[in-house]
C-alpha positions in Angstrom: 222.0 2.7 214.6 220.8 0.8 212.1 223.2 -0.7 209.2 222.1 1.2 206.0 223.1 -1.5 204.1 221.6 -5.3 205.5 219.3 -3.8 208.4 221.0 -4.8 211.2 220.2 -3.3 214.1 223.4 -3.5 216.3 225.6 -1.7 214.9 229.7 -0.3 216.3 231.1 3.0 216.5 234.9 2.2 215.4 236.1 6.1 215.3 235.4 9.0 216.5 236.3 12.7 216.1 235.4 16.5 215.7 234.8 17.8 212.3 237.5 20.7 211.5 235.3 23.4 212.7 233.9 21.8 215.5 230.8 21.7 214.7 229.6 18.0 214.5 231.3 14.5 215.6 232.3 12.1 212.9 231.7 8.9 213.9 233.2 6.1 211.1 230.7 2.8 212.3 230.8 -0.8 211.4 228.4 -3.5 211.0 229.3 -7.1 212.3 226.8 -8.9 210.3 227.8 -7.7 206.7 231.1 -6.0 207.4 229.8 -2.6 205.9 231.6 0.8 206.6 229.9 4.0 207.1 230.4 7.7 208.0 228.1 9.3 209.6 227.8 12.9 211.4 226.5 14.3 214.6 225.5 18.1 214.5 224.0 20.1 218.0 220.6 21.0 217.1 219.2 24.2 219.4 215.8 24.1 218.3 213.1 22.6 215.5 212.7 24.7 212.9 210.3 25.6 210.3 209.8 27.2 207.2 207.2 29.2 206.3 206.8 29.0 202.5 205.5 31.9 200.4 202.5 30.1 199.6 201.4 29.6 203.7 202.7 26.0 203.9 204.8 24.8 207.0 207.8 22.5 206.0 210.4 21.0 208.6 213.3 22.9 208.3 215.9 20.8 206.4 220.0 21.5 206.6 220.9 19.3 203.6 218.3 21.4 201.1 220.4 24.3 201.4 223.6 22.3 201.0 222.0 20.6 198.3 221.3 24.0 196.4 224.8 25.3 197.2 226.1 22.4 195.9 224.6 22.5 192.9 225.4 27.1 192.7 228.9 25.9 193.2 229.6 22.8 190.8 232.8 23.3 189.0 233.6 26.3 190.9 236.7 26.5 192.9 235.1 25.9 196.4 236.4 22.7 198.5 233.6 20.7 199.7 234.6 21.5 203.4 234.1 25.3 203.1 230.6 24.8 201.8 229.9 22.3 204.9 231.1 25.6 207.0 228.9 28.2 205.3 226.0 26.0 205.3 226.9 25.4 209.6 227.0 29.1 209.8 223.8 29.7 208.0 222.0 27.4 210.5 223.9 29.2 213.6 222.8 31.8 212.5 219.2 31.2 211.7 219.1 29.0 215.0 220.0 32.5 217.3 217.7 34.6 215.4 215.0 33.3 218.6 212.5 32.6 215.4 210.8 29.0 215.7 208.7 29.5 212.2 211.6 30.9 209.5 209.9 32.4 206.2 211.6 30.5 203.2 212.5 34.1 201.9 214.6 34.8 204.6 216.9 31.9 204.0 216.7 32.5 200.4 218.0 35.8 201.2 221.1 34.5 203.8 221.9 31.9 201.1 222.3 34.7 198.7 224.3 36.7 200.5 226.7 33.7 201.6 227.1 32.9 198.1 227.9 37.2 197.3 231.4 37.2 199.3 232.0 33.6 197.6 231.5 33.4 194.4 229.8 35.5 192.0 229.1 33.0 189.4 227.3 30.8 191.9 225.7 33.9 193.2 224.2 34.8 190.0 223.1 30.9 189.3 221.6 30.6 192.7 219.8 34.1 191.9 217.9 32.5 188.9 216.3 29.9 190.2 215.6 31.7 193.7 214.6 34.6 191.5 212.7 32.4 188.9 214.6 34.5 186.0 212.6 33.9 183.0 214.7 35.5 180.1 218.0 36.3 179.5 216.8 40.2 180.2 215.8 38.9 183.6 220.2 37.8 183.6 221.3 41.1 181.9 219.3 43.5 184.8 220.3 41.2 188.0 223.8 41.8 186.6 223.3 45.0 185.7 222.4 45.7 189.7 225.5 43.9 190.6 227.6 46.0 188.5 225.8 49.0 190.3 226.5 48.0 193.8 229.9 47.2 193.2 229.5 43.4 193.2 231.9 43.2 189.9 
């Protein structure tokens, strides 16, 4: 691996280990020409994926977008960065086994939003108005409005 920092193109491996779940290797490496220190992290990948965008376009499927926009549901909210990592895993397990090479971006949507339901509901609702494209506050006031009807209080 390359160093990310000088270049260099022989890097070392100086640890290694399993994530807490399991579901990736962190490897902390080293690089001999500029003495930089790095983490980096090895996930199983079952097959390539790709999303099928509302508009018809095909996009590589990419695991750090949706931890990217959990991230960003969840900021300030109590939710350690290590639970995120495993919901995000999970979503991809799960979208992975559904036998699906092409995976409409609606779908995902849709799994994010129901991750972030049993999680929390203030990121629910601010990952809901962007996916949603809410518009006004009345566009706020009815989403919430359905929550409170399906018992999501």
């Amino acid at each position: 691996m390359r160093c990310p920092f000088c270049g260099h193109g022989d890097t070392q491996v100086k640890d290694s280990r399993p994530t807490e779940d399991n579901t990736a290797i962190r490897r902390r490496r080293f690089c001999p020409n500029c003495g930089a220190r790095w983490t980096t992290f090895e996930r199983v990948q079952l097959r390539e994926l790709t999303v099928l965008k509302s508009n018809g376009q095909r996009s590589p499927f990419d695991r750090d977008k949706i931890l990217r926009s959990m991230s960003i549901a969840l900021r300030k909210r109590p939710v350690e960065p290590e639970r995120i990592d495993q919901i995000v895993n999970s979503i991809v397990r799960r979208l992975e086994s559904m036998g699906e090479i092409e995976i409409p971006s609606k779908v995902i949507g849709e799994i994010v939003m129901d991750a972030l339901k049993e999680i929390d509901k203030v990121a629910y609702v601010r990952f809901a108005s962007v996916y949603k494209n809410f518009r006004e506050a009345k566009d706020f006031e009815e989403f919430i409005d359905g929550m409170s009807g399906a018992g999501l209080e």
